[in-house]
C-alpha positions in Angstrom: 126.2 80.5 83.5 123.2 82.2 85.3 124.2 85.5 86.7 123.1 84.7 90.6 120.4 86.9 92.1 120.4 89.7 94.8 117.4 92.2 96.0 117.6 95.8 97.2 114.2 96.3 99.7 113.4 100.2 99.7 112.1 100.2 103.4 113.5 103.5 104.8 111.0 106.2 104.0 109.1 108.5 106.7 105.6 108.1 105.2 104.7 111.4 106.4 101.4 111.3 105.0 100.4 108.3 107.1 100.3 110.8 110.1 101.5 107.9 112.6 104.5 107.3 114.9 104.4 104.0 113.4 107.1 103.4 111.0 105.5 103.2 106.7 106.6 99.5 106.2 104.9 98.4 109.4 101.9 99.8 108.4 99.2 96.6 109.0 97.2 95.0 106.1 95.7 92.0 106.9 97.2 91.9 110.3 100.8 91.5 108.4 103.4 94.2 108.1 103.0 95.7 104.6 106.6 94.8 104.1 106.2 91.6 104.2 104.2 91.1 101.4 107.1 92.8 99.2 109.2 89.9 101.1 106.6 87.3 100.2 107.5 88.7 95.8 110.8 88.2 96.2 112.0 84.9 94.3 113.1 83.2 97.3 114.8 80.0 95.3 116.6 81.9 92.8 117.6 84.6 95.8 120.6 84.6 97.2 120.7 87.9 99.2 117.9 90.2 100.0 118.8 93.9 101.7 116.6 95.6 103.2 117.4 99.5 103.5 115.8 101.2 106.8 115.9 104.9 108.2 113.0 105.8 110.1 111.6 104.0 112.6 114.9 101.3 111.5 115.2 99.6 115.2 111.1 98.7 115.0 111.3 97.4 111.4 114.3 95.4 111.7 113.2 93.7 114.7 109.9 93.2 113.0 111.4 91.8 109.4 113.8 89.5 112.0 111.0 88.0 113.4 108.1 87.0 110.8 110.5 86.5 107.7 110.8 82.9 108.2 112.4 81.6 105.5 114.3 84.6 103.6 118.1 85.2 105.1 117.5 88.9 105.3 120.6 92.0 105.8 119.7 95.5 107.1 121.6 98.7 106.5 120.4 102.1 107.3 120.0 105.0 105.3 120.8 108.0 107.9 119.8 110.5 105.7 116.9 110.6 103.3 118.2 112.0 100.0 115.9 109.6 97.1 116.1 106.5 95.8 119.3 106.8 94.1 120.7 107.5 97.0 118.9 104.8 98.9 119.9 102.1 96.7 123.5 102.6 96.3 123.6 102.2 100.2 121.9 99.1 99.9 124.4 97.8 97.4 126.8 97.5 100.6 125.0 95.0 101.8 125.4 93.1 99.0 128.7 90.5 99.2 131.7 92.2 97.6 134.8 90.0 98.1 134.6 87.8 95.4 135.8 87.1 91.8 132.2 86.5 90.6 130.6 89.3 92.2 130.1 91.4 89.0 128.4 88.4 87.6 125.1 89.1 89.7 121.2 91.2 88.5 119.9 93.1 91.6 116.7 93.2 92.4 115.1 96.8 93.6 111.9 97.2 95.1 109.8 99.7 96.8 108.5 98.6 100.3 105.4 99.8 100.0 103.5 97.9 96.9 101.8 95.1 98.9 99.5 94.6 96.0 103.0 93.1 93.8 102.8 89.3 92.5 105.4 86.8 92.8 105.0 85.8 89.1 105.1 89.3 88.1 108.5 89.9 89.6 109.2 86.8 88.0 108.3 87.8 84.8 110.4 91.2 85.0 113.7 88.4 86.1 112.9 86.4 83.2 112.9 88.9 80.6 115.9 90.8 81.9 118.2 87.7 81.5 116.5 86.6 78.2 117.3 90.5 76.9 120.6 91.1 78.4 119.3 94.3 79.2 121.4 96.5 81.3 118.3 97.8 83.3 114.8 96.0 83.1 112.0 97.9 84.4 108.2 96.8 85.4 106.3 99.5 83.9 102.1 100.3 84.4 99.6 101.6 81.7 97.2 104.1 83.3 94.2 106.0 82.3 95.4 108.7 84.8 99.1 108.8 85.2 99.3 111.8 87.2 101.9 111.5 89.8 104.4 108.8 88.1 107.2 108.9 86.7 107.0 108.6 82.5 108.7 106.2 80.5 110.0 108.4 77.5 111.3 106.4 74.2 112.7 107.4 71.5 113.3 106.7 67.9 111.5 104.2 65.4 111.7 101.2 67.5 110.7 103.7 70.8 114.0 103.2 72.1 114.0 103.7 76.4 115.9 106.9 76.6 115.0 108.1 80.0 112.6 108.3 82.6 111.1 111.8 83.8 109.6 112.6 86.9 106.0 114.2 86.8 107.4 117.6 88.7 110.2 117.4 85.8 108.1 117.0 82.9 107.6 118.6 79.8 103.9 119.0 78.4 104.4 116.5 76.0 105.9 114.4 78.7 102.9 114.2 80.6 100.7 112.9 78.3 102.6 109.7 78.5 100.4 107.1 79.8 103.5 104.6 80.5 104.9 104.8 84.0 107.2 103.4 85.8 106.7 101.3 89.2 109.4 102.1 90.9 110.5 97.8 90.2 113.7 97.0 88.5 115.9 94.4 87.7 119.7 95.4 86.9 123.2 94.1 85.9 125.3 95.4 88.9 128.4 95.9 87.3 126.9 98.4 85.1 124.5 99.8 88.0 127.1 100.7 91.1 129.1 103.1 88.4 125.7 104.9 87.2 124.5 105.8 90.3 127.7 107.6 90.6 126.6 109.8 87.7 123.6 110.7 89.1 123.0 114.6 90.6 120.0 116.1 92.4 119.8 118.2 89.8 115.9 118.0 89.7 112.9 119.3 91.5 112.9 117.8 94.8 116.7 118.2 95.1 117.2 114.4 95.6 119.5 111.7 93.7 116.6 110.0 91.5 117.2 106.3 90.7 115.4 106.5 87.7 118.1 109.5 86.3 120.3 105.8 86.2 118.3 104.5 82.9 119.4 107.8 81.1 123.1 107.0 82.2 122.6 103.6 81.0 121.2 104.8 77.5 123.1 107.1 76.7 126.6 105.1 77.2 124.7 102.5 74.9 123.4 100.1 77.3 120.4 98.3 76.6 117.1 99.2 78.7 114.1 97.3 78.6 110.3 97.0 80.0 108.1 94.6 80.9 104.6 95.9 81.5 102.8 94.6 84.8 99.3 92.9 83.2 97.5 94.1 86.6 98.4 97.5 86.9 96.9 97.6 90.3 99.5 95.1 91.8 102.1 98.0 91.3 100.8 100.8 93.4 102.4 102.4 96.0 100.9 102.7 99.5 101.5 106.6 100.6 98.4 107.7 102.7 95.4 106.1 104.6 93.5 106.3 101.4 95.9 103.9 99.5 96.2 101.8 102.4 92.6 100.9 102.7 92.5 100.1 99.2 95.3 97.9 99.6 93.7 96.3 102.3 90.8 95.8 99.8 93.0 94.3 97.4 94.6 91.6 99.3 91.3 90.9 101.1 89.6 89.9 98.0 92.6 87.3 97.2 92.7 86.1 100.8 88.7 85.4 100.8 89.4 83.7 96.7 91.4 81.4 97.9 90.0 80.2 101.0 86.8 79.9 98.4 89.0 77.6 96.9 89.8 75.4 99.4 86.4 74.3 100.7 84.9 77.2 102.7 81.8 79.1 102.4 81.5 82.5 102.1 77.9 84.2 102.0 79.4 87.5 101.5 83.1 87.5 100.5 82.8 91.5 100.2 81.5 91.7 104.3 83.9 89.2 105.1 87.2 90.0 106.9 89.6 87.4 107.3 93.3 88.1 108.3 96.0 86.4 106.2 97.3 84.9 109.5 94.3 83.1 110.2 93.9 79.0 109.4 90.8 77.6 108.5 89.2 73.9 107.3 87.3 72.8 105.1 83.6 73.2 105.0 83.6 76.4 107.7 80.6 78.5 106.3 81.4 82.7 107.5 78.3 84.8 107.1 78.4 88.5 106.8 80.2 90.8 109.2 82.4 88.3 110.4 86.1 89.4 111.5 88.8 87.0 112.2 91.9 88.3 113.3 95.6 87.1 114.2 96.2 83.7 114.2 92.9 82.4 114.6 92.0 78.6 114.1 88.3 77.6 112.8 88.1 73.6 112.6 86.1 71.7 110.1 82.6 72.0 109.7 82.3 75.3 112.0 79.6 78.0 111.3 80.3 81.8 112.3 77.8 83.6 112.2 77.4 87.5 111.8 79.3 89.6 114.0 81.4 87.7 115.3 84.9 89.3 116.2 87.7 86.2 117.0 91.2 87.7 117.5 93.6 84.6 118.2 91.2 82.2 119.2 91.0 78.3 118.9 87.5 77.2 117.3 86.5 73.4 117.8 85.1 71.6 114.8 81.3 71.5 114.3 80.7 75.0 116.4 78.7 77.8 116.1 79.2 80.8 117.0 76.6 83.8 116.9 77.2 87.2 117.4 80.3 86.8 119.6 83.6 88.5 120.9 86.7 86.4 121.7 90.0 87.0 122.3 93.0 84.3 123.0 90.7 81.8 123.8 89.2 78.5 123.2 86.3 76.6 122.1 85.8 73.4 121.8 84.0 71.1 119.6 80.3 70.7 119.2 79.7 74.3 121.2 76.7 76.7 120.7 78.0 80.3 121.6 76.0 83.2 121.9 73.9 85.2 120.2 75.9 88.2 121.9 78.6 86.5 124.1 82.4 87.8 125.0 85.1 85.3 125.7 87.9 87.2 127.4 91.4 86.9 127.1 92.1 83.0 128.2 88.8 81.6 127.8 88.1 78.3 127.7 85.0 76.6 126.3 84.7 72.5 127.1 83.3 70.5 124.3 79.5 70.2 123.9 79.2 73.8 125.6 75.9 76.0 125.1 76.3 79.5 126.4 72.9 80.7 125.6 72.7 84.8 124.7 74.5 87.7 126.5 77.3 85.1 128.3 80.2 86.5 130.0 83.0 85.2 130.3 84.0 86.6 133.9 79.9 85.2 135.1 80.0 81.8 133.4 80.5 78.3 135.2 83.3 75.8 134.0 85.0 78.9 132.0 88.6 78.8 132.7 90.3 76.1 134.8 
């Protein structure tokens, strides 16, 4: 029988070196909540719970998460107190069901909230392997030129055994040549995970209860512990700081533009191109340069935008061009010539077959709004 399948979300961190008031998983990338592009790796048909563990900012990102993930049956429980990831996911195993016969008989799922970059076929991957090996603990692990700042995967013996994984502050000389790392991504047998974390003590640099101290528990009662490493190590980084989040945004960008390549539309410049991975767009829509579409934007068929144009939760009729233009919750209709260098404010309303000419205003234009 096929153990069933449960996920542990790690969303309750401060991010203090974001420097914001807004809460780290609500950080925006794409004009999504980096969150939800964790949610989006889950394996929503083999899933059967998903928790997501909150502390700061918890009221903001559960109402958020409640709202946009359509789809995934989602559980909150707070972590009050921010003492690691041990810590962190042994309260989210009390969101997980507990009350039945069958309940040992179930892998969990742990994730940071904060690797937007992750693949659902990579997770898949790391679920896949864990059942094939029987592993106790499976965990996604990352080769890197520089490793400085991860965790090491440490092996021992003549078939490099996992024996433990230290923590860069913890390691050894030796320890930190290792260019094996862990990502923080694990798959486990809960039955054998619940006990371990009760084993584990802060008994480490930062003072906190370390998830990863559980794969030494695991080894050394003789539990099986396995890795899978991630093919793209990039898909596994963690987003910390401002830095990592623009480079995030970079990443999923570059997939967002590759697939709308895909299906029909022309970029001139994918790299100066900044499409949000809430917008919709058909077939044969050609974006030049400096283009920035936003929200849930709509560009029909055959549409031209051309450079520096700014659309934030507009309607764009098919066959359109657009020059040069700012818009913002409004509407054009087909066959219209707008700009160069025209705003549509908030509400706008262009009829079909409308030329603007250059510099139009919204507020100064005839047959605008109605």
């Amino acid at each position: 029988m096929t153990r069933r399948l449960s996920a542990v979300v790690l969303a309750a961190g401060e991010g203090a070196r974001m420097r914001s008031t807004r809460p780290k998983p609500l950080h925006l990338l794409c004009g999504r909540a980096m969150v939800l592009y964790v949610l989006d790796a889950l394996p929503a048909p083999e899933l059967d719970r998903a928790v997501v563990v909150v502390g700061h900012g918890a009221e903001r990102v559960t109402k958020k998460l409640t709202e946009d993930s359509a789809g995934l049956g989602l559980e909150f429980v707070e972590q009050q107190y921010q003492r690691g990831t041990g810590d962190a996911v042994a309260v989210g195993l009390t969101g997980l069901p507990d009350d039945d016969d069958d309940d040992d008989e179930r892998d969990v799922l742990v994730v940071p909230g904060d690797t937007p970059l992750l693949r659902p076929r990579t997770v898949a991957g790391l679920v896949a392997e864990h059942r094939q090996s029987g592993a106790a603990c499976t965990i996604l692990t990352a080769r890197l030129d520089d490793p400085t700042g991860y965790g090491r995967i440490v092996r021992v013996g003549n078939d490099d055994k996992i024996a433990r994984i230290v923590e860069q502050a913890d390691a050894a000389p030796d320890e930190l040549e290792i260019d094996e790392v862990n990502t923080g991504i694990f798959c486990f047998r809960r039955n054998l995970l619940a006990p371990a974390l009760r084993l584990v003590h802060p008994d480490n640099a930062q003072g906190e209860y370390y998830l990863t101290d559980v794969v030494e528990v695991l080894a050394d009662a003789g539990h099986r512990v396995v890795s899978v490493v991630a093919s793209d190590p990039s898909e596994t980084r963690g987003v910390n700081d401002r830095a990592q989040l623009a480079a995030a945004e970079a990443g999923l960008r570059e997939r967002t533009n590759r697939a709308w390549l895909g299906r029909g539309v022309t970029m001139v410049d994918p790299a100066a191109t900044y499409i949000d991975a809430t917008v919709e767009l058909a077939a044969d829509v050609t974006i030049f340069p400096g283009a920035i579409l936003q929200g849930r934007t709509h560009i029909g068929q055959g549409v031209e935008i051309g450079p520096g144009c700014r659309l934030i939760d507009c309607r764009i009729g098919e066959h359109s061009r657009l020059e040069h233009t700012v818009g913002n919750l409004s509407e054009v209709g087909a066959d219209c010539q707008v700009g160069p260098y025209a705003v549509l404010e908030q509400g706008s309303r262009l009829a079909p077959g409308t030329r603007t000419g250059p510099f139009y205003t919204a507020a100064t234009a005839a047959g605008l709004d109605d």
